[in-house]
C-alpha positions in Angstrom: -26.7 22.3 22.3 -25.0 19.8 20.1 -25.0 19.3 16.6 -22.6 16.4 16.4 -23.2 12.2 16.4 -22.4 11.4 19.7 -19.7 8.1 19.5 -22.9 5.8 19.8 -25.0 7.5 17.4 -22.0 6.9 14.7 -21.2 3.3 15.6 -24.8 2.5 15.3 -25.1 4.3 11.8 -22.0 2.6 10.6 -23.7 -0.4 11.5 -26.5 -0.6 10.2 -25.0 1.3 7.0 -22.3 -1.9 6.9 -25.8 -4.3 7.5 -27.4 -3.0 5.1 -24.4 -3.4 1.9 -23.8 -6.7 2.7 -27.3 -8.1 3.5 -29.7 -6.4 1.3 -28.4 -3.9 -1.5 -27.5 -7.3 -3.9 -30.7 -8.4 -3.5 -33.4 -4.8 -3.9 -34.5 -5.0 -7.2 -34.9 -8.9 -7.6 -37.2 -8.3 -4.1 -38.6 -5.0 -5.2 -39.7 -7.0 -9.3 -40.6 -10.5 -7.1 -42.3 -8.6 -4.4 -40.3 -11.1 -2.1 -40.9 -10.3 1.6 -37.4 -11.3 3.0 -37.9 -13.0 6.8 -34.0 -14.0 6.4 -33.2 -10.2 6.6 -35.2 -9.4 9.6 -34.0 -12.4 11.6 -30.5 -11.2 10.5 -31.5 -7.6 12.0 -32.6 -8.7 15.1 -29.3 -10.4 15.6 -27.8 -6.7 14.9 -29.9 -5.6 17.7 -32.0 -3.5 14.6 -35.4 -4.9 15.7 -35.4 -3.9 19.5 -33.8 -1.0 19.6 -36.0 1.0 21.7 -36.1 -2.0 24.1 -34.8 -2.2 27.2 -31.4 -4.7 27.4 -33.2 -6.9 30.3 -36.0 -7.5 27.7 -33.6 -8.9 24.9 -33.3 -4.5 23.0 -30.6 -2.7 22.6 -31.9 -0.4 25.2 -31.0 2.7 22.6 -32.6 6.6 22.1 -34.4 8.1 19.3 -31.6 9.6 17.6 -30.3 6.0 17.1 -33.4 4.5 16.1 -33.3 7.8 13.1 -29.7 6.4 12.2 -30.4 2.9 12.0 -33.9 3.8 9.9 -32.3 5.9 7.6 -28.6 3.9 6.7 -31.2 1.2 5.9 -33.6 2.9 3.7 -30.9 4.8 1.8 -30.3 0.8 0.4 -34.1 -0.2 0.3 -36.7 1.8 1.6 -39.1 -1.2 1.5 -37.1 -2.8 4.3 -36.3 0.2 6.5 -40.6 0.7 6.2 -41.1 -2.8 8.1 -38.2 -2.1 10.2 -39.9 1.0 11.5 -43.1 -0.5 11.5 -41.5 -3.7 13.5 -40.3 -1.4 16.3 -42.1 1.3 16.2 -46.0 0.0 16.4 -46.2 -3.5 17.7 -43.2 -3.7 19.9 -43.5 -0.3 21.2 -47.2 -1.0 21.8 -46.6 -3.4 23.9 -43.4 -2.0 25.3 -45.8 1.5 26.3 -49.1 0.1 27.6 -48.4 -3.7 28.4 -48.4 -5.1 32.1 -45.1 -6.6 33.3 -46.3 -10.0 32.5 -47.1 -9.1 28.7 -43.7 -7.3 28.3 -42.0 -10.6 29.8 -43.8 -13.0 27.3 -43.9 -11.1 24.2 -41.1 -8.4 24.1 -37.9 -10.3 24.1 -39.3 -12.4 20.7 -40.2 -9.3 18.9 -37.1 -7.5 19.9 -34.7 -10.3 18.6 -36.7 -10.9 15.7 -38.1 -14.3 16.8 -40.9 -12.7 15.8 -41.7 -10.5 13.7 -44.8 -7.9 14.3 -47.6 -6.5 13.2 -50.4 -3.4 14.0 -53.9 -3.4 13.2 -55.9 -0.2 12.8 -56.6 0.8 9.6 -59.6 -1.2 7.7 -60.9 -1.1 4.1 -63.7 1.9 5.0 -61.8 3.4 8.0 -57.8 4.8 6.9 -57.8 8.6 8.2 -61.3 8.2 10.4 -60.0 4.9 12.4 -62.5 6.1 15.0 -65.1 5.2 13.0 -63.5 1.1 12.9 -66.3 -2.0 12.2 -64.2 -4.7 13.5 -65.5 -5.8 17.4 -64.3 -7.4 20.2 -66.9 -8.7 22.2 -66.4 -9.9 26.0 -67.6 -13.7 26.5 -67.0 -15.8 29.7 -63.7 -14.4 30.0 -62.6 -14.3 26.5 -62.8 -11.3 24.0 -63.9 -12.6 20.5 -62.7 -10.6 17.5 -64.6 -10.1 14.5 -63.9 -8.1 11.3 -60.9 -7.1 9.4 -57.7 -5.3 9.3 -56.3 -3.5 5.7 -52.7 -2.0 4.8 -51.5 -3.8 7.2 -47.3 -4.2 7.6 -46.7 -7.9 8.0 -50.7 -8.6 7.8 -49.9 -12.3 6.3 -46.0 -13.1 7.5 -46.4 -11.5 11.1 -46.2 -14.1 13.9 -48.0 -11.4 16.5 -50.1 -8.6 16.1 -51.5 -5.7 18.4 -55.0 -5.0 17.1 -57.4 -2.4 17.9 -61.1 -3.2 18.2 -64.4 -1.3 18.8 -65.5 -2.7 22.6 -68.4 0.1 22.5 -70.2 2.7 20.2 -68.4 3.2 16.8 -66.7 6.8 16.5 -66.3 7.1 20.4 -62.7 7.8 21.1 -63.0 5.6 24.1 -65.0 2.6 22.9 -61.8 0.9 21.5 -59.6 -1.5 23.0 -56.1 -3.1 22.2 -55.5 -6.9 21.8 -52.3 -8.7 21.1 -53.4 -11.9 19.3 -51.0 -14.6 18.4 -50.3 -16.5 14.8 -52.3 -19.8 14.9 -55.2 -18.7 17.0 -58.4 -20.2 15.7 -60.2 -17.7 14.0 -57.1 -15.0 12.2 -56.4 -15.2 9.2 -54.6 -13.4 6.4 -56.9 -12.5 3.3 -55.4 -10.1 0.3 -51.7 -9.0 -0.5 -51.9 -5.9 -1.7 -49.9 -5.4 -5.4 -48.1 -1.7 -4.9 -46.7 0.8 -6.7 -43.3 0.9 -4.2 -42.1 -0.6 -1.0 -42.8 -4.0 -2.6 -40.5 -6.0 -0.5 -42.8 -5.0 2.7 -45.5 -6.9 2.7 -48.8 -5.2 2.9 -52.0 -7.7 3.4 -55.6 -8.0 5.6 -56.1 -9.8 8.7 -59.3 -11.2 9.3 -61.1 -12.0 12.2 -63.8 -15.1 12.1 -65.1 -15.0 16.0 -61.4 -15.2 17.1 -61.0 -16.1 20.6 -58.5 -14.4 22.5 -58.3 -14.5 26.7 -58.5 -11.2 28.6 -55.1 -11.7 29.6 -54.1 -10.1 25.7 -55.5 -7.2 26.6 -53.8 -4.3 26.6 -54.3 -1.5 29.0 -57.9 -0.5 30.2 -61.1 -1.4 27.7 -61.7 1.8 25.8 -58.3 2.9 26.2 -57.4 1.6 22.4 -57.5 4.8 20.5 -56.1 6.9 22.5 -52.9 4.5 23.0 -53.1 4.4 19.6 -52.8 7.9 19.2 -49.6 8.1 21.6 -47.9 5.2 19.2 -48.4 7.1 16.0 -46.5 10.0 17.7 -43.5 7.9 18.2 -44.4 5.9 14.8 -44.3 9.6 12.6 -40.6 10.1 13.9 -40.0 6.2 12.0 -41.9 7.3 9.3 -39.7 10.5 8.6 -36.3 8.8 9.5 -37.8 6.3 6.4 -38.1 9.7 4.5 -35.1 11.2 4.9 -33.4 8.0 4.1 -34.7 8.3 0.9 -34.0 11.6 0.1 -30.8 10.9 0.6 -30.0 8.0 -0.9 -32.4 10.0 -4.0 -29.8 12.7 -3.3 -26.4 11.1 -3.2 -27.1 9.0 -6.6 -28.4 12.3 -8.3 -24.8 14.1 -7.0 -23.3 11.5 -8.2 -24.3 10.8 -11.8 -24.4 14.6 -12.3 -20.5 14.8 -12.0 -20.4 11.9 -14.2 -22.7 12.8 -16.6 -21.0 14.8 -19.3 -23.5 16.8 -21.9 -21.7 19.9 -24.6 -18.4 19.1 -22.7 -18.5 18.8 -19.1 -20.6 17.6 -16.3 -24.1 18.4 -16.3 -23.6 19.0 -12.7 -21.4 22.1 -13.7 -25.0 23.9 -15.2 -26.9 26.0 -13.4 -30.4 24.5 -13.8 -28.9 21.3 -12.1 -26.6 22.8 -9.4 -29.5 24.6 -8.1 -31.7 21.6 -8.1 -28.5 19.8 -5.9 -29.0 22.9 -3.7 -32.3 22.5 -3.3 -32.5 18.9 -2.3 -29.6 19.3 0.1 -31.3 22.3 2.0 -34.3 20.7 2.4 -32.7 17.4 3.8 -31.0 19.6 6.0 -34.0 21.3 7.6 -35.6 17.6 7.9 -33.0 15.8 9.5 -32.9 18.7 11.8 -36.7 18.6 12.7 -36.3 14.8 13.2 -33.5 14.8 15.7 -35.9 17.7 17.1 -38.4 15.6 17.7 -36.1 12.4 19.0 -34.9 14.7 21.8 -38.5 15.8 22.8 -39.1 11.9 22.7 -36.1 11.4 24.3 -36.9 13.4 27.3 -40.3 12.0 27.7 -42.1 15.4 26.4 -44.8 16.0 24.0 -43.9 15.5 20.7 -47.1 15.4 19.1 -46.7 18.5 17.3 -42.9 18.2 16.2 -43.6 14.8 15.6 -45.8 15.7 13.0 -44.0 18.1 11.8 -41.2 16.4 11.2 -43.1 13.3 9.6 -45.3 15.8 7.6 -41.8 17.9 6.2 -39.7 14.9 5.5 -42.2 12.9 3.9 -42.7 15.7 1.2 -39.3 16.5 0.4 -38.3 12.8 -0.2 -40.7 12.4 -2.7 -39.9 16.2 -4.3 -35.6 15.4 -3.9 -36.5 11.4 -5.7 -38.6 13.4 -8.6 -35.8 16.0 -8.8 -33.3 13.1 -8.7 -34.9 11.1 -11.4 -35.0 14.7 -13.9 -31.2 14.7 -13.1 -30.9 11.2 -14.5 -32.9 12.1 -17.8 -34.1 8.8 -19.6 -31.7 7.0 -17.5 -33.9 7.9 -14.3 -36.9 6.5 -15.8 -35.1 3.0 -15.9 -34.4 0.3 -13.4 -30.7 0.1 -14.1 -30.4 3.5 -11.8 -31.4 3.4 -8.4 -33.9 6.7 -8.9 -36.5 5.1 -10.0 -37.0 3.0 -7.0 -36.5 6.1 -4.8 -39.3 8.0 -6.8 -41.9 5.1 -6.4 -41.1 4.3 -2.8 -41.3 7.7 -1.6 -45.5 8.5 -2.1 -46.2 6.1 1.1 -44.7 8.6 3.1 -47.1 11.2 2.5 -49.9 8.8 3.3 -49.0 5.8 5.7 -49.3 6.8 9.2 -51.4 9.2 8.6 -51.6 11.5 5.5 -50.1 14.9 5.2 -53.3 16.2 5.4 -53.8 14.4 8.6 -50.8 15.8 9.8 -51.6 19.6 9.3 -54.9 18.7 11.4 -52.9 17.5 14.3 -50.3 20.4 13.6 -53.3 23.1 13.6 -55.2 21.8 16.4 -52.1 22.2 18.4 -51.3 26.0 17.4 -54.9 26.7 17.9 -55.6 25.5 21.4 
């Protein structure tokens, strides 16, 4: 077993780390203060092969693993979180939707836009009364003459307003059945979806978060994905994939939190020398840089499982559920190292420490998480 960046691994990091300098660090805070969801950027990535990179190379991807995907994810959100979060959510929910339970046909039409970026995607199954009990969804789909028609709405949704495609999950039968759902791809400009509210956030401002509404949208059969009722549970299979993005997010913050907390600590100089030389910070440094460790290392755990086509639901969200927490404990810890300095946007910790909270929550909470993780030790 190898510890060690293979040769691909490290070109693809120093990519993306090089992408991510030169295309979006000038630009994070008047995004993150404008709330400015930057399409320029994500065109730019898919040209960098950033948007497809689970895709196969005969369906316009970069035909890469997991343990890339964790690289590019992270070098990003070490920069701007905000960005690496519809990144991940890009690839990993409405591409890879498609990409896992689309017929040949679908793949063929819709794949090669998304994966260059042409397009840019988004997933629908959270709603306003429905976040950790998605089973329990209001929006329908209702079979007429050969068409499905949608109606309802879709909240917290990456790319709700700005997303050209989206793959949405609708109740086709008896609400809290796990197998009277079904998945729809339905494109920007059909009659009938609609974007309703941007949501104003604490962090990840520069990802856009907004509704999509269904008003008896009318959508051929042929956008169906997979078998009716097979929805949730294809759902289900995504978000183990998606809780891998969702920690490689995490642990891009941590240590980007990290890195400017080492750094300001040498430079900081308090009764003579560097605050980093006192115990109560070195120990916090220690801390953080331990617990980074043990993420990263449950992360690439998972990647391999994913890899290797095994089950990751488990390490999957274990990984998600261990990363997400230490991110936001190492950007709190970083922002204490900063003092008043951390608590202003001329220091990059502050922006660390408010991004970091959606990790805990979006695709599916913590608490979610030690569900899955107990149901899984418990069978």
């Amino acid at each position: 077993m190898s510890f060690d960046y293979s040769e691909t691994q490290k070109m693809v990091a120093a990519s993306a780390k090089e992408f991510a300098e030169q295309y979006i660090r000038p630009f994070v805070m008047e995004w993150d203060e404008s709330q400015t969801f930057p399409v320029e950027v994500f065109k730019k990535a898919g040209e960098m092969g950033f948007m497809g990179v689970l895709v196969p190379e005969e369906l316009g991807g970069s035909g890469l693993g997991y343990h890339e995907y964790i690289a590019i994810i992270e070098e990003i959100s070490k920069v701007d979180p905000s960005i690496g979060l519809s990144v991940a959510a890009h690839n990993s929910l409405c591409t890879n939707h498609i990409l896992a339970f689309g017929n040949e046909e679908q793949k063929k039409k819709w794949i090669p836009k998304l994966a260059t970026a042409q397009w840019i995607g988004a997933w629908g199954l959270t709603e306003h009364n429905t976040g950790s009990d998605a089973a329990g969804m209001s929006t329908t789909a209702v079979k007429e003459e050969g068409y499905w028609v949608l109606n309802g709405a879709k909240n917290f949704i990456t790319h709700g307003k700005s997303g050209d495609i989206a793959v949405v999950i609708a109740r086709t039968g008896e609400k809290g059945d796990s197998r009277g759902m079904t998945a729809f791809v339905v494109e920007r400009g059909t009659a009938g979806f609609g974007s309703g509210k941007k949501e104003n956030k604490l962090g990840m401002r520069a990802s856009e978060t907004a509704e999509m509404v269904f008003d008896n949208c009318r959508i051929p059969d042929a956008n169906r994905l997979g078998e009716v009722g097979e929805g949730f549970v294809q759902s289900m299979k995504v978000l183990d994939g998606g809780r891998i993005s969702i920690g490689a997010l995490s642990l891009g913050i941590a240590k980007g939190a990290y890195e400017a907390a080492l750094k300001y600590s040498k430079e900081r100089v308090q009764f003579g020398k560097p605050i980093s030389q006192f115990q109560g910070i070195s120990f916090k440094l220690a801390d953080m840089v331990t617990e980074i460790e043990a993420s990263e290392l449950l992360l690439h755990k998972a990647a391999f499982l994913k890899n290797e086509g095994r089950s990751v639901t488990q390490m999957g969200a274990m990984a998600k559920m261990y990363a997400s927490e230490v991110s936001v404990k190492v950007a709190n810890e970083a922002v204490q190292i900063h003092g008043g300095y951390g608590y202003t946007k001329d220091f990059p910790v502050e922006k660390f420490y408010r991004d970091s909270k959606l990790c805990t929550i979006g695709e599916g909470t913590t608490e979610i998480q030690k569900v899955v993780i107990s149901r899984n030790i418990l069978k």
